[in-house]
Every structure is written in C-alpha cells, then in structure tokens.
mmCIF file as gemmi writes it, N, C-alpha and C atoms, coordinates in Angstrom:
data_model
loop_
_atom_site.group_PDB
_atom_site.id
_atom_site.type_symbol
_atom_site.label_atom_id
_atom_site.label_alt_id
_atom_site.label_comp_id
_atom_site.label_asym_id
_atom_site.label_entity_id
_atom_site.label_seq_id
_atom_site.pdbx_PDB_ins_code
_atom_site.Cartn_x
_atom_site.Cartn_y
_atom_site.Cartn_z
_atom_site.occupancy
_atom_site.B_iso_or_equiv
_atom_site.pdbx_formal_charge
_atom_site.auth_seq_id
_atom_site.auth_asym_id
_atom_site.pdbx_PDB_model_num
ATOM 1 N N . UNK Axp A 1 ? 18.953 10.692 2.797 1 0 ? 1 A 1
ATOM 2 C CA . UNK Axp A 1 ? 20.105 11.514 2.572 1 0 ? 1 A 1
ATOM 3 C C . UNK Axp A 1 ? 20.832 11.681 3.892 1 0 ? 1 A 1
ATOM 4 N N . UNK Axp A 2 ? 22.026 11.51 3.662 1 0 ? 2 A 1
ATOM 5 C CA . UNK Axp A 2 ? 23.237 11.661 4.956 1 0 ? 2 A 1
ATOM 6 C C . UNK Axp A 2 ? 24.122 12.805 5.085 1 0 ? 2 A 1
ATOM 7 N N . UNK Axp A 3 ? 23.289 13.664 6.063 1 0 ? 3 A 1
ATOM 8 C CA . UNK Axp A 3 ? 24.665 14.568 5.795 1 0 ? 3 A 1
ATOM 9 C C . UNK Axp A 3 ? 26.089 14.373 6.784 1 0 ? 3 A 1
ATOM 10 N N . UNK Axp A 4 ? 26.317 13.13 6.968 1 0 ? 4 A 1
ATOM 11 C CA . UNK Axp A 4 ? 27.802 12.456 7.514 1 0 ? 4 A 1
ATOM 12 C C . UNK Axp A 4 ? 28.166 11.345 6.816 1 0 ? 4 A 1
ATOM 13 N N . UNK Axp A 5 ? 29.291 11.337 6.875 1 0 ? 5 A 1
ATOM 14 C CA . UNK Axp A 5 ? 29.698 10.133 6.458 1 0 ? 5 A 1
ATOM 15 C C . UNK Axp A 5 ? 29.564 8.839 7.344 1 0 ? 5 A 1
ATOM 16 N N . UNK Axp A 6 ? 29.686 7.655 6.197 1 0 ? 6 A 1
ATOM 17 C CA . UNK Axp A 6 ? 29.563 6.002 6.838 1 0 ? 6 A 1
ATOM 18 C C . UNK Axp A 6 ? 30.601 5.399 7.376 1 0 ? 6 A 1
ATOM 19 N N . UNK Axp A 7 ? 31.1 5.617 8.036 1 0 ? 7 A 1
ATOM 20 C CA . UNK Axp A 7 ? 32.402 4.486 8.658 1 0 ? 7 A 1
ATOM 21 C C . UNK Axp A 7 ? 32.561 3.21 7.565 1 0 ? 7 A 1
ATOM 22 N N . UNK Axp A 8 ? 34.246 3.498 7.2 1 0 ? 8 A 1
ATOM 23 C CA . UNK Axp A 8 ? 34.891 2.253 6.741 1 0 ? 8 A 1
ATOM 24 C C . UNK Axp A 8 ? 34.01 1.554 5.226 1 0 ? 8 A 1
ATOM 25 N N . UNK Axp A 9 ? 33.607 2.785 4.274 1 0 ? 9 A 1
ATOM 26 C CA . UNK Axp A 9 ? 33.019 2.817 2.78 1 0 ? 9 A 1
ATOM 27 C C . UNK Axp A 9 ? 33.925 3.384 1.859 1 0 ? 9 A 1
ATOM 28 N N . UNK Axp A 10 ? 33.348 3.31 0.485 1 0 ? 10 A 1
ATOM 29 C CA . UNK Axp A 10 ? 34.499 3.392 -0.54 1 0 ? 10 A 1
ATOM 30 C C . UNK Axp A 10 ? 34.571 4.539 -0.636 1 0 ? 10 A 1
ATOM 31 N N . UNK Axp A 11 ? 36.323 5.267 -0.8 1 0 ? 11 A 1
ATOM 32 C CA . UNK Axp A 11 ? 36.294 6.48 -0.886 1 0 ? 11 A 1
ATOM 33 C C . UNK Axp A 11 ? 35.622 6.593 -1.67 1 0 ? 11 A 1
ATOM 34 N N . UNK Axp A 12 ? 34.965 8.016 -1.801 1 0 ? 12 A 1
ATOM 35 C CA . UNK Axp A 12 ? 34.408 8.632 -2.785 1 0 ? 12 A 1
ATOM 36 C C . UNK Axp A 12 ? 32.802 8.618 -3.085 1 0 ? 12 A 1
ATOM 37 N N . UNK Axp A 13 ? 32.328 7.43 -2.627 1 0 ? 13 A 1
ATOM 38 C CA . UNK Axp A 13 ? 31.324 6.809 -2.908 1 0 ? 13 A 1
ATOM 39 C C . UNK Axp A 13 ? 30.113 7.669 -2.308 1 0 ? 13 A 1
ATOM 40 N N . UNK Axp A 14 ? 28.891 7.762 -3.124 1 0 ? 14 A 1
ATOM 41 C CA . UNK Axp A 14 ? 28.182 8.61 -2.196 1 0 ? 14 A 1
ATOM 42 C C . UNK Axp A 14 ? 26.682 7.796 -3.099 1 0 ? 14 A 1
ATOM 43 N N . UNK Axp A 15 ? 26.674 6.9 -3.462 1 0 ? 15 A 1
ATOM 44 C CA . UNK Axp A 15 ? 25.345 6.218 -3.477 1 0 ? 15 A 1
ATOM 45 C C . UNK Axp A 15 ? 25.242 4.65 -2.981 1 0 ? 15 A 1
ATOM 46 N N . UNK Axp A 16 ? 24.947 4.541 -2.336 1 0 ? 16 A 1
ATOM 47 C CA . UNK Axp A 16 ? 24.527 2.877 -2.331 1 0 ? 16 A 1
ATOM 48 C C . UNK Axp A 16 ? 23.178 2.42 -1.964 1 0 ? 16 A 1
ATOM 49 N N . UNK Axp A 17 ? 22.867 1.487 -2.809 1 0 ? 17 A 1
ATOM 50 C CA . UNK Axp A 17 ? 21.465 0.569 -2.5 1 0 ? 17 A 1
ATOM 51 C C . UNK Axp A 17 ? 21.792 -0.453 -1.576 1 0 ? 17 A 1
ATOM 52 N N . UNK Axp A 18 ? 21.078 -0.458 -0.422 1 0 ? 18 A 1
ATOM 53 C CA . UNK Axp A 18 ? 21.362 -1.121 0.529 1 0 ? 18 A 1
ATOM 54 C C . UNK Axp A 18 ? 20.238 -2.007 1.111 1 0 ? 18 A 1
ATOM 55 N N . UNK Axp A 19 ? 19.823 -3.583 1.824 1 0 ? 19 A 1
ATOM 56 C CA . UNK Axp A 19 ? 19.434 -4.534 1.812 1 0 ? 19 A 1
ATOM 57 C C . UNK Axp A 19 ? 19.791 -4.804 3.568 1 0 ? 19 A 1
ATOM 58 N N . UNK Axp A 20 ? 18.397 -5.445 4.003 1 0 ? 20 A 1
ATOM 59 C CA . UNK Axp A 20 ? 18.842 -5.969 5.08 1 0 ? 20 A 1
ATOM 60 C C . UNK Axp A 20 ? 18.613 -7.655 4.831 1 0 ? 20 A 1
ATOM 61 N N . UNK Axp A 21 ? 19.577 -8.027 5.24 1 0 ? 21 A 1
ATOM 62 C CA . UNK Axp A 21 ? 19.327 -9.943 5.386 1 0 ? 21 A 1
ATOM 63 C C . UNK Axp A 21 ? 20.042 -10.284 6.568 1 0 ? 21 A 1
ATOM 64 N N . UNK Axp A 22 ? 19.006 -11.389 6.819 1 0 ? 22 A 1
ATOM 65 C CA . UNK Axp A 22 ? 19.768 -12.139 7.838 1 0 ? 22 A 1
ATOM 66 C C . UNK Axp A 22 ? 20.751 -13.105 8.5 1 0 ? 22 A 1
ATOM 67 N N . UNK Axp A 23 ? 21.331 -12.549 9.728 1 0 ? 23 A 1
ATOM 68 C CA . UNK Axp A 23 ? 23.163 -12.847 9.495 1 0 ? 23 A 1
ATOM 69 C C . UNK Axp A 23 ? 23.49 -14.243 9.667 1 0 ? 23 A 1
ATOM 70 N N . UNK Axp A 24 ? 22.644 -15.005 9.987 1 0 ? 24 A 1
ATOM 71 C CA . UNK Axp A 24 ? 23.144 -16.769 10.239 1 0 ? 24 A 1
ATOM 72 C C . UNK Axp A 24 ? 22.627 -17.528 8.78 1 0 ? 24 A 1
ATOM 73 N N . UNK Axp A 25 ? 21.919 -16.812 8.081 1 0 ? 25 A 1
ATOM 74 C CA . UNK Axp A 25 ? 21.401 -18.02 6.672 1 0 ? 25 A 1
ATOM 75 C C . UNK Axp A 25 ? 21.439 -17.106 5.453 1 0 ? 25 A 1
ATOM 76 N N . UNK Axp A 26 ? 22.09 -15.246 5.823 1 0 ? 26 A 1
ATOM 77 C CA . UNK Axp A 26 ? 22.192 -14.719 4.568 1 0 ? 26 A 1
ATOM 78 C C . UNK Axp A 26 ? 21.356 -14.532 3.862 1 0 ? 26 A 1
ATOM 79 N N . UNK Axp A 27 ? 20.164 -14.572 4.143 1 0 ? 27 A 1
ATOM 80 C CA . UNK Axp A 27 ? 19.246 -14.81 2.971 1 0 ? 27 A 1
ATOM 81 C C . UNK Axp A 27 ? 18.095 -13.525 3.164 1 0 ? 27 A 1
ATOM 82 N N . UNK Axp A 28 ? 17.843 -12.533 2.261 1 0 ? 28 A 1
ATOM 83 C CA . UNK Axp A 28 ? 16.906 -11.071 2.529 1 0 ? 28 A 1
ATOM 84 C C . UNK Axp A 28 ? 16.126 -11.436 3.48 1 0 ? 28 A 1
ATOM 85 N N . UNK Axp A 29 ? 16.268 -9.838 4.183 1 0 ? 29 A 1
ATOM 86 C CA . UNK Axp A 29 ? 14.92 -10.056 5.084 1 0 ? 29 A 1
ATOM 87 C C . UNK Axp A 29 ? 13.496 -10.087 3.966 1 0 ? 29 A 1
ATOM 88 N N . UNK Axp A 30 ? 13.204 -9.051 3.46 1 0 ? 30 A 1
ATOM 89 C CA . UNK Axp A 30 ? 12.267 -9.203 2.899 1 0 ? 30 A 1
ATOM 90 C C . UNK Axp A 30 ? 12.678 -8.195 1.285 1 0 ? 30 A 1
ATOM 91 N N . UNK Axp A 31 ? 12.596 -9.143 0.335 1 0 ? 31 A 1
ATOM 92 C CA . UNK Axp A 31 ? 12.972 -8.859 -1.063 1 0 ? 31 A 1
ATOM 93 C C . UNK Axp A 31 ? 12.459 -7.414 -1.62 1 0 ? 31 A 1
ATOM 94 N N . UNK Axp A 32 ? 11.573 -6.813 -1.091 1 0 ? 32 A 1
ATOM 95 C CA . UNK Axp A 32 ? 11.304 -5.51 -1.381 1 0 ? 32 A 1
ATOM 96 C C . UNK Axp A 32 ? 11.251 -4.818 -0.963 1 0 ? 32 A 1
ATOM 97 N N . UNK Axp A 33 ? 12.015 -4.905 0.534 1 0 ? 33 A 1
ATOM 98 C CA . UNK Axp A 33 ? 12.264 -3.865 1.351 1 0 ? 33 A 1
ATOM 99 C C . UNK Axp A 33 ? 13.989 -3.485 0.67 1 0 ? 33 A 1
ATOM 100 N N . UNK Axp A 34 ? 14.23 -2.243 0.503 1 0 ? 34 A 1
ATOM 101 C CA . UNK Axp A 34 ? 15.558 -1.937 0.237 1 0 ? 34 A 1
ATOM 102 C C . UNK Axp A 34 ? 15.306 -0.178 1.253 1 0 ? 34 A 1
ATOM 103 N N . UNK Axp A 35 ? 16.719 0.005 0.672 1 0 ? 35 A 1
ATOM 104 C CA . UNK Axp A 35 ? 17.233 1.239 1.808 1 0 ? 35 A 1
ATOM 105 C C . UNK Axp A 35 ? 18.084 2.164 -0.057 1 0 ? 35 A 1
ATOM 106 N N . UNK Axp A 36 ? 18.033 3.204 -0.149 1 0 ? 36 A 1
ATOM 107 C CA . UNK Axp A 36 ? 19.072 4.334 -1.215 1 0 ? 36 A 1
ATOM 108 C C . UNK Axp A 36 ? 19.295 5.05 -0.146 1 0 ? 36 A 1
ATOM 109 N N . UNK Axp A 37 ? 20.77 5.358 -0.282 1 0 ? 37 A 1
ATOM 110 C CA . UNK Axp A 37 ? 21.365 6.388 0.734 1 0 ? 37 A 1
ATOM 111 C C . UNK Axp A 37 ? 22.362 7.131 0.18 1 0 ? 37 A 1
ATOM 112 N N . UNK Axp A 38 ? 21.989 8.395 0.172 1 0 ? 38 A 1
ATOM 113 C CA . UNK Axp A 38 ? 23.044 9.316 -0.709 1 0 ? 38 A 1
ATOM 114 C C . UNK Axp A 38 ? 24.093 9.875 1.207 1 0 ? 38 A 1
ATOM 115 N N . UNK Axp A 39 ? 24.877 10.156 0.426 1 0 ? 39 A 1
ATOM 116 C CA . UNK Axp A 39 ? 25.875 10.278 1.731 1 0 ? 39 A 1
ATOM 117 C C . UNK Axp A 39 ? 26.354 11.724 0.655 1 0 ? 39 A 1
ATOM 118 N N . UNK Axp A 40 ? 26.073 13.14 1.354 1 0 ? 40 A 1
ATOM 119 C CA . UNK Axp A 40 ? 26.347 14.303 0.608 1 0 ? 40 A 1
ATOM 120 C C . UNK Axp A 40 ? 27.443 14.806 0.947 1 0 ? 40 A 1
ATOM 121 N N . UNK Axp A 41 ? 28.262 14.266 2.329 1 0 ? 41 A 1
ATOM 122 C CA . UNK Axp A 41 ? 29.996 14.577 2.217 1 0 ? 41 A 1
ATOM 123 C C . UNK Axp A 41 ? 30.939 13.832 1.357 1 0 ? 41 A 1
ATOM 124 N N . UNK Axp A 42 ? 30.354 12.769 0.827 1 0 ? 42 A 1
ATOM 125 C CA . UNK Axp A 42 ? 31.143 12.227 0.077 1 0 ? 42 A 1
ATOM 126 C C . UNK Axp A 42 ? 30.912 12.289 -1.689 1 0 ? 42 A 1
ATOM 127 N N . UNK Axp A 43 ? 30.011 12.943 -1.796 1 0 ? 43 A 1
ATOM 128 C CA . UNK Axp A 43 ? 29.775 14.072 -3.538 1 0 ? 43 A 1
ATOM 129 C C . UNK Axp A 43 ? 30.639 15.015 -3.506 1 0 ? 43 A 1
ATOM 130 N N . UNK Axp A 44 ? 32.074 14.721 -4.397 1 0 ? 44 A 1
ATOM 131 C CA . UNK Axp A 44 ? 32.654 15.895 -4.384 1 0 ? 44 A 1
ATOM 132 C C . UNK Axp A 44 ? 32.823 16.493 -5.736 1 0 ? 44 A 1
ATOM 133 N N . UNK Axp A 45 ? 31.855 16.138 -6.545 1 0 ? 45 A 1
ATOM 134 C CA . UNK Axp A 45 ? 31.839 17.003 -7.63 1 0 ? 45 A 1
ATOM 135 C C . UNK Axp A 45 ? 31.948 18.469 -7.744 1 0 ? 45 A 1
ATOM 136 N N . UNK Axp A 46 ? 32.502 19.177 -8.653 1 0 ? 46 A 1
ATOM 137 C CA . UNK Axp A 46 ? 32.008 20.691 -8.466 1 0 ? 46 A 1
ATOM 138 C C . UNK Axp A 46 ? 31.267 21.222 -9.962 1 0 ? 46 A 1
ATOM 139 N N . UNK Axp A 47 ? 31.242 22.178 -9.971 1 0 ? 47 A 1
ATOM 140 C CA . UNK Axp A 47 ? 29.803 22.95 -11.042 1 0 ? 47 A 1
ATOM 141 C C . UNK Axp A 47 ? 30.044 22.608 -12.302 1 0 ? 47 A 1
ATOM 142 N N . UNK Axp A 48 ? 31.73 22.63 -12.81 1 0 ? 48 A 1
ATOM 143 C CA . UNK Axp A 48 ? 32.161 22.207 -13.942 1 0 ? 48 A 1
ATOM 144 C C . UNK Axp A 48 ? 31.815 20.585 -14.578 1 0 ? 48 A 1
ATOM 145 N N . UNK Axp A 49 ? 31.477 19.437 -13.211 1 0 ? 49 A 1
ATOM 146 C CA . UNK Axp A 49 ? 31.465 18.373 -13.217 1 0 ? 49 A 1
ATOM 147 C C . UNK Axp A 49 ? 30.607 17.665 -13.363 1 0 ? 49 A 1
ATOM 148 N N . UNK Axp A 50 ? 29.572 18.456 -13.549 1 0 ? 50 A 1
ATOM 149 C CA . UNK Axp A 50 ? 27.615 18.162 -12.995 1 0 ? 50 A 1
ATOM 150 C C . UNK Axp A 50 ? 27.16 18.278 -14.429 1 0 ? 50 A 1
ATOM 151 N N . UNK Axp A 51 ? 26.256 17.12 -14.524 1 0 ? 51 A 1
ATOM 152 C CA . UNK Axp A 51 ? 25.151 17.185 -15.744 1 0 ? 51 A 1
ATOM 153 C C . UNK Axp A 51 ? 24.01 16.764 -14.826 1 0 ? 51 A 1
ATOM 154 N N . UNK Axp A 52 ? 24.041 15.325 -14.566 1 0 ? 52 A 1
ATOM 155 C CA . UNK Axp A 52 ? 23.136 14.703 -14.412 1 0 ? 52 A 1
ATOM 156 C C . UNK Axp A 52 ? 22.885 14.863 -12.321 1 0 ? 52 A 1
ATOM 157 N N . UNK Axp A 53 ? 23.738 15.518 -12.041 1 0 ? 53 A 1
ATOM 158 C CA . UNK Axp A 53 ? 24.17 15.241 -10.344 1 0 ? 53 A 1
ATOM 159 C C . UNK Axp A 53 ? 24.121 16.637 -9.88 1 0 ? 53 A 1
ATOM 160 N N . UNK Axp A 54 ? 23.157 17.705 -10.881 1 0 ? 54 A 1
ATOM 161 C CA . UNK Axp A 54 ? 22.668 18.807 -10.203 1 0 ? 54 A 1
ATOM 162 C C . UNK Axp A 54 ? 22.357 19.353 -8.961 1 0 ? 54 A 1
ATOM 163 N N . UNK Axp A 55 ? 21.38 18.146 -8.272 1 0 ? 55 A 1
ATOM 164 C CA . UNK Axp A 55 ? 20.353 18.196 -7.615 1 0 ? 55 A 1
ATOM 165 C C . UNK Axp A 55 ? 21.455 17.861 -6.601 1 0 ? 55 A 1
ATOM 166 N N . UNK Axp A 56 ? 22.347 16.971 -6.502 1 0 ? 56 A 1
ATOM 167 C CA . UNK Axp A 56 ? 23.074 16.768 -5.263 1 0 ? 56 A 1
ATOM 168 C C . UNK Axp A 56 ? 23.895 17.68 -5.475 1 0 ? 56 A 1
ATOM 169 N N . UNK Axp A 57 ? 24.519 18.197 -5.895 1 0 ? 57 A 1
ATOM 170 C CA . UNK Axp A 57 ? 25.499 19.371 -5.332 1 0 ? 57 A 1
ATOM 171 C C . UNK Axp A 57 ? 24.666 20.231 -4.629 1 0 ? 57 A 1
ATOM 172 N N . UNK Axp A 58 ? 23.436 21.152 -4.975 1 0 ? 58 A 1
ATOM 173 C CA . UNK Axp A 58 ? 22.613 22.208 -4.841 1 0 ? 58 A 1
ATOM 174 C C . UNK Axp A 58 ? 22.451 21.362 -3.387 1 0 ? 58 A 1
ATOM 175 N N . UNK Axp A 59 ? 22.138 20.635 -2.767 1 0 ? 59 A 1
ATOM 176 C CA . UNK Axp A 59 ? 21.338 19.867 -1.718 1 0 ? 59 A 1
ATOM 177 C C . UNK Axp A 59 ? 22.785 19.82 -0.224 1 0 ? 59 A 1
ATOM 178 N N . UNK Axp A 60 ? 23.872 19.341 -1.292 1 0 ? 60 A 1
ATOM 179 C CA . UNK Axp A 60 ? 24.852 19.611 -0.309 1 0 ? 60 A 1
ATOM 180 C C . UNK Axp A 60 ? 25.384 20.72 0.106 1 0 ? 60 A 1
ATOM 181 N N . UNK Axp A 61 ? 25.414 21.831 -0.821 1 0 ? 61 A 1
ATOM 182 C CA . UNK Axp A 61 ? 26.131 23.094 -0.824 1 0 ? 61 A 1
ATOM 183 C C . UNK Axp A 61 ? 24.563 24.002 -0.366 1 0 ? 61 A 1
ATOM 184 N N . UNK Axp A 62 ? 23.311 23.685 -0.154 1 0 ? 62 A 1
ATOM 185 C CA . UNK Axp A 62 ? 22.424 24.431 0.058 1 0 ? 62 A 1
ATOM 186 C C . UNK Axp A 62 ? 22.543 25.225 1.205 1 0 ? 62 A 1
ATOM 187 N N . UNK Axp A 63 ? 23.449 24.949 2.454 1 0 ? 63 A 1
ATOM 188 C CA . UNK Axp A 63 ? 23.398 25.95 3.581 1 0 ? 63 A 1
ATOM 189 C C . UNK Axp A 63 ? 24.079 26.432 3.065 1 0 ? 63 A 1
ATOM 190 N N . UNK Axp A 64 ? 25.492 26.9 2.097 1 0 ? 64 A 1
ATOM 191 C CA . UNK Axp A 64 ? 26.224 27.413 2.385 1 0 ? 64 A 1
ATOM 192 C C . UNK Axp A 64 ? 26.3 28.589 0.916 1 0 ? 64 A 1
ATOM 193 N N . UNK Axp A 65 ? 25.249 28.258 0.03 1 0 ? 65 A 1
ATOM 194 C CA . UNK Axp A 65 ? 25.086 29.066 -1.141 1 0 ? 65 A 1
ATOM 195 C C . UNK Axp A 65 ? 23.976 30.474 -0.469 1 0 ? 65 A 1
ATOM 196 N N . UNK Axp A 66 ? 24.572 31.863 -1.344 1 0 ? 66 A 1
ATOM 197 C CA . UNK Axp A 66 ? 23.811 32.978 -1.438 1 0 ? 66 A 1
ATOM 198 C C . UNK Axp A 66 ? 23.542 33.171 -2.521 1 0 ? 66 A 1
ATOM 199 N N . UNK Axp A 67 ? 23.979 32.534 -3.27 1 0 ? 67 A 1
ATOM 200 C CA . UNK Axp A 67 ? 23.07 32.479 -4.825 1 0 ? 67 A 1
ATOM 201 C C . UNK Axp A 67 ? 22.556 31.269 -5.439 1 0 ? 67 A 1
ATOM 202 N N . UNK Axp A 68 ? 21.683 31.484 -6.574 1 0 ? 68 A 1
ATOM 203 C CA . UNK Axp A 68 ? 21.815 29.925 -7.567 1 0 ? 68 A 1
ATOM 204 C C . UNK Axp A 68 ? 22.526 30.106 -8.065 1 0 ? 68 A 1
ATOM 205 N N . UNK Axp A 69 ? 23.362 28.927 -8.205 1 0 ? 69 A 1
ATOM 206 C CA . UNK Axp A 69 ? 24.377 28.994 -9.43 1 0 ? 69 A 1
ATOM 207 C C . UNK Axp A 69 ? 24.081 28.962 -10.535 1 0 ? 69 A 1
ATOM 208 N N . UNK Axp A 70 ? 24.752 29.49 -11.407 1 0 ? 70 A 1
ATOM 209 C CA . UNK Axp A 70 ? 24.728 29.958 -13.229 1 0 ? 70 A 1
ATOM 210 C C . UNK Axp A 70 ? 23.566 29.041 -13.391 1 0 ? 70 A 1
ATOM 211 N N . UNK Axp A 71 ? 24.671 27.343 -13.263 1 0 ? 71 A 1
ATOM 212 C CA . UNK Axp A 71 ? 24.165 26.28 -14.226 1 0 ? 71 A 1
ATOM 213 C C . UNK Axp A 71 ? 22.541 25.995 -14.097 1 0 ? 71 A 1
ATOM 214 N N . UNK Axp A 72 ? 21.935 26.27 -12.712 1 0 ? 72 A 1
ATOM 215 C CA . UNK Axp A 72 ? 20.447 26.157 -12.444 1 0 ? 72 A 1
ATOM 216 C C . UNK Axp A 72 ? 19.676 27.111 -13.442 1 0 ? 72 A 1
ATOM 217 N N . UNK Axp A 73 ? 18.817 26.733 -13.829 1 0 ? 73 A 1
ATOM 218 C CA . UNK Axp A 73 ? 17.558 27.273 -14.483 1 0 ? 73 A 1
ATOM 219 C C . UNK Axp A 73 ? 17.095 28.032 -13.694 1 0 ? 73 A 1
ATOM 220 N N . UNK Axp A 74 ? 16.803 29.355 -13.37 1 0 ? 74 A 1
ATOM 221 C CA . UNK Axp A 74 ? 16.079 29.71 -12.504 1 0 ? 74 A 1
ATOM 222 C C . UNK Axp A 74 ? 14.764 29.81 -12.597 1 0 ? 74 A 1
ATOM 223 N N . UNK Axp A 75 ? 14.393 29.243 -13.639 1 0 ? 75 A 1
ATOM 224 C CA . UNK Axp A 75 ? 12.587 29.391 -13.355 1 0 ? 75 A 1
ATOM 225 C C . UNK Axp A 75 ? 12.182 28.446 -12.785 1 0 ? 75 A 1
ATOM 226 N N . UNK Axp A 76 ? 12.887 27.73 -12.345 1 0 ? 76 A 1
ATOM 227 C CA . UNK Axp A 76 ? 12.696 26.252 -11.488 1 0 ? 76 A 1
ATOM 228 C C . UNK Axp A 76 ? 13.325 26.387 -10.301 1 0 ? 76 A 1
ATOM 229 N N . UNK Axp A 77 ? 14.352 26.459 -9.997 1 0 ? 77 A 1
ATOM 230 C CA . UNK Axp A 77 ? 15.23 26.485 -8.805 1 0 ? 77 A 1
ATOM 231 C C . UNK Axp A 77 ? 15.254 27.804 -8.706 1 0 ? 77 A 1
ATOM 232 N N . UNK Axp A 78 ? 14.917 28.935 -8.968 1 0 ? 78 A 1
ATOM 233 C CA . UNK Axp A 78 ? 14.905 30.025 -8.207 1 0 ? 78 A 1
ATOM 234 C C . UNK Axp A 78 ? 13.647 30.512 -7.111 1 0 ? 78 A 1
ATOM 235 N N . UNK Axp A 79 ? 13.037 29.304 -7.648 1 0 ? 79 A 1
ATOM 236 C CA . UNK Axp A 79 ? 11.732 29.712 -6.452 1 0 ? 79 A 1
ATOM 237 C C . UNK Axp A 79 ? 11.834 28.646 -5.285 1 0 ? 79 A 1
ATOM 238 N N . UNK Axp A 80 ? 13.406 28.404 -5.086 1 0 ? 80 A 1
ATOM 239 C CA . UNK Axp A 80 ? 13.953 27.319 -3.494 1 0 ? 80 A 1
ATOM 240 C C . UNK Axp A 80 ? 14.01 28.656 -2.548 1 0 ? 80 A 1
ATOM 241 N N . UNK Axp A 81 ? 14.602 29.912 -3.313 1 0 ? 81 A 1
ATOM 242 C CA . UNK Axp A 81 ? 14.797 30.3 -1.923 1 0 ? 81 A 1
ATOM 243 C C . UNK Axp A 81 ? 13.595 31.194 -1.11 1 0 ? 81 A 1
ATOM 244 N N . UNK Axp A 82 ? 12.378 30.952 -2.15 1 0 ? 82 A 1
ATOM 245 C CA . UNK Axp A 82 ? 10.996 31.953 -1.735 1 0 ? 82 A 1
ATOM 246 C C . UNK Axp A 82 ? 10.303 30.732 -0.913 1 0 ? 82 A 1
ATOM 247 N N . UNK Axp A 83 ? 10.444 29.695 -1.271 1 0 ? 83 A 1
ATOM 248 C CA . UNK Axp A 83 ? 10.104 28.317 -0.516 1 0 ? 83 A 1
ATOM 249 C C . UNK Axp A 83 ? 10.631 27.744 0.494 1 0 ? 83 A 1
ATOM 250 N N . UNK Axp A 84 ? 11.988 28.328 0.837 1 0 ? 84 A 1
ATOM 251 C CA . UNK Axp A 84 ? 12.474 28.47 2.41 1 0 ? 84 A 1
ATOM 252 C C . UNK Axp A 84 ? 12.175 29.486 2.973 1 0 ? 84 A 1
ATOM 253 N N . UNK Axp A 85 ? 11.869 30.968 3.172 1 0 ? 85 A 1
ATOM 254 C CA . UNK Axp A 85 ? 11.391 31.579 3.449 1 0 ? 85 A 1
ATOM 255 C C . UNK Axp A 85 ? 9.949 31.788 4.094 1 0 ? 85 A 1
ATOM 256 N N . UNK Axp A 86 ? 8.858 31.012 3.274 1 0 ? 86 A 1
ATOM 257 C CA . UNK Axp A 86 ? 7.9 30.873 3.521 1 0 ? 86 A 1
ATOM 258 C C . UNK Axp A 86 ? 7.913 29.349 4.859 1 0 ? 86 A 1
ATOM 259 N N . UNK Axp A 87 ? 8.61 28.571 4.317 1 0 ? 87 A 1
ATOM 260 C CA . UNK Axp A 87 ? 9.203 27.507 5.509 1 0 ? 87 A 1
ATOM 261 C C . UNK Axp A 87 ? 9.446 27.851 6.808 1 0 ? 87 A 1
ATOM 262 N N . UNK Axp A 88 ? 10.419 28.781 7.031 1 0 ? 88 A 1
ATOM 263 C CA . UNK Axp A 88 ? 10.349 29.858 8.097 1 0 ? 88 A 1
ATOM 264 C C . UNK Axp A 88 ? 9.152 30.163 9.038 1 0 ? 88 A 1
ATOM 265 N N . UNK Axp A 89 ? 8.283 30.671 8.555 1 0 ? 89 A 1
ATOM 266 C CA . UNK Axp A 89 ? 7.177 31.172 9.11 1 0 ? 89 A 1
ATOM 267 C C . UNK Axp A 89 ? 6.545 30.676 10.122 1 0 ? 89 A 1
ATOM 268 N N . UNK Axp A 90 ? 5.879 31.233 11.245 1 0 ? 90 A 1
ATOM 269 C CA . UNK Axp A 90 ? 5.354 30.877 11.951 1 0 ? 90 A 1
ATOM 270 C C . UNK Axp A 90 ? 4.081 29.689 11.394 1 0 ? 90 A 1
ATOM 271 N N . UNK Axp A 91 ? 3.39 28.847 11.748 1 0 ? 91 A 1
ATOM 272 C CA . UNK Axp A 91 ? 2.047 28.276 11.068 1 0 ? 91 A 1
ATOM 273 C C . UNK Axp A 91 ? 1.065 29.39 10.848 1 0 ? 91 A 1
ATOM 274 N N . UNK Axp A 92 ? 0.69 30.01 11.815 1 0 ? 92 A 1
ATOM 275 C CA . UNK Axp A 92 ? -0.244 31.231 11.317 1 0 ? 92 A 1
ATOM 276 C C . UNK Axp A 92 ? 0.099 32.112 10.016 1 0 ? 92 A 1
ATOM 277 N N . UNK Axp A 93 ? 1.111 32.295 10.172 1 0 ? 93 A 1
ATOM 278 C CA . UNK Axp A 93 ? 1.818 33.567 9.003 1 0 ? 93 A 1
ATOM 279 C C . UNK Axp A 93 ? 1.809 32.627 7.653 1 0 ? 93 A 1
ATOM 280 N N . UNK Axp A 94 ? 2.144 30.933 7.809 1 0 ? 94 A 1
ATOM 281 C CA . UNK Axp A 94 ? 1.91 30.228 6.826 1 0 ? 94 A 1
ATOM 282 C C . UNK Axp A 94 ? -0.008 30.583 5.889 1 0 ? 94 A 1
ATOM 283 N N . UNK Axp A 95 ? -0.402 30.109 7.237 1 0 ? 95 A 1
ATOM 284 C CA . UNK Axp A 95 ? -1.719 30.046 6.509 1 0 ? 95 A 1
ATOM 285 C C . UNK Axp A 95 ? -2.373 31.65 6.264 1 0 ? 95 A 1
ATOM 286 N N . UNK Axp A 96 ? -1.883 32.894 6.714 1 0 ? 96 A 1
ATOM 287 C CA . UNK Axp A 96 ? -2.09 33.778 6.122 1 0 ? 96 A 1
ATOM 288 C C . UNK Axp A 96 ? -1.771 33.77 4.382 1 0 ? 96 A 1
C-alpha cells in the first residue's frame, strides 16, 4: 500500500499488478514473482460509492476519521480503534 502517488500513471487508477522483466529480452524475471500496489491517494471514492472498496476508503481516510462510519459494521470494525490503542503501548503495558 502507497500512501503517495506514482509518477506519470493513469488518472484515477489506484490498483495495479505489477511484474518485473528484463529490459534487453523482455521476458519475466521470474513468473511468480509479482508486486499488487494499491496507491490510496488515488481512491477517490466516497461513502455513497463503496460496496466492495470498504476497506480502502477506511485505510485511506484512517488518520483522519473520529468515528466509524455508518456504513461499517461495528462489531467488526469497531474494535480498530481499541486495537490502535493497545498498539500504542509501551511493550510492557502490551504484555500486561
């Protein structure tokens, strides 16, 4: 996950499966090595727009939300923000 954008990509675009091969014969480096890269400035969906693309809005907008939104379930996603909290903690205070 990217939280910047890629130089000189399709507007808008915020998934690509990506491949390394090599540049004089073109041909994969190795066929099962791949790269997924979500790029989260360039998700500009908003709450009205989301079915399936939940998880990336919540992920991009996560510093900047003080609530869950409506559309989240909270018996699932309401225990993100008791799970950053505890994240927080010193290691000792963890393992208390």
């Amino acid at each position: 996950m990217l939280e910047f954008e890629l130089g000189e990509t399709e507007l808008g675009k915020y998934f690509y499966d990506v491949a390394l091969y090599f540049k004089l014969s073109n041909h994969a480096f190795y066929e099962k090595l791949d790269y997924t890269l979500l790029v989260l400035p360039n998700f500009k969906k908003n709450e009205a727009d989301i079915k399936m693309d939940m998880w990336l809005y919540l992920l991009k907008k996560m510093s900047k939300l003080d609530k869950i939104p409506d559309f989240l379930d909270r018996r699932v996603w309401g225990l993100i923000p008791d799970i950053c909290e505890v994240e927080k903690l010193a290691l000792e205070d963890k393992m208390a």
